[in-house]
N, C-alpha and C positions, 0 to 999 in steps of 0.2 A: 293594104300593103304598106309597108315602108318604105319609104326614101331613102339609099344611102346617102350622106352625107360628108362628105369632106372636113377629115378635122381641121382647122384654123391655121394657118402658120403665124409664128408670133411675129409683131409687129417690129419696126426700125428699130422703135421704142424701148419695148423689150428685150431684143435684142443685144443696145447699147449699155442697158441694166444688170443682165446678167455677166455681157463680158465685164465689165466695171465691179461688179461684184465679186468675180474671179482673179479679177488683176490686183484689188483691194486683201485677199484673201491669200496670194503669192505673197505682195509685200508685206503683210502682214508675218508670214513664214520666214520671209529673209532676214525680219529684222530682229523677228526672233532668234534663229541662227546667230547671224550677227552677235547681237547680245552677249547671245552664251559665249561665241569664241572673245569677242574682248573683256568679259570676265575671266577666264579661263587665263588670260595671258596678261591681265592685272596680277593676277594672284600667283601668276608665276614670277612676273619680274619684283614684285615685292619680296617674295622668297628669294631672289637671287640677290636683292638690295642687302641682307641682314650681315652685319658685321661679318668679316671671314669666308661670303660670298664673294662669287667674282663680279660683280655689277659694283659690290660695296669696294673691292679691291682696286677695281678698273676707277672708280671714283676717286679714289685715296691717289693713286699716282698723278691721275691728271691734275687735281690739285695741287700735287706737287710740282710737275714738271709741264706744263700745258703747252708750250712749243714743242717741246722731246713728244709729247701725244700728238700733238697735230700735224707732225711730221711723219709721224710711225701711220697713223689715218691713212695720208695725203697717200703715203707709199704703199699701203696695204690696197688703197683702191686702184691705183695705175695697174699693179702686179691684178687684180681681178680684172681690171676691163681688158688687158693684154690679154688674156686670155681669152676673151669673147671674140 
């Protein structure tokens, strides 16, 4: 006759392995992610940089007038947080 036998439960050990393995394997995913969206929005703000763009356009004035900008800033964010 046989003995049944009780399979093993894995040890502390093992335990700590696999979740470490797991958590290793999320981050791994996130920074993947990651990645893709800050390429994704390099490659946009370079496109919005190009001459006759507005990034290139919003550059060209502040250059020009950089107090009239950091005024217009100063007021556009009061007018946003008044709102919250």
């Amino acid at each position: 006759m046989d003995i049944p036998q009780d399979n093993p439960q894995p040890g502390v050990a093992e335990r700590a392995i696999d979740a470490a393995t797991d958590v290793s394997r999320t981050i791994g995913e996130v920074a993947g992610g990651l990645h893709a969206a800050v390429d994704r929005l390099t490659a946009a703000i370079e496109e919005a940089r190009k001459p006759g763009k507005p990034l290139a356009t919003l550059a060209a004035i502040t250059r020009e007038a950089p107090l009239a900008s950091l005024c217009i800033a100063f007021m556009f964010g009061v007018a946003i947080a008044r709102r919250r």
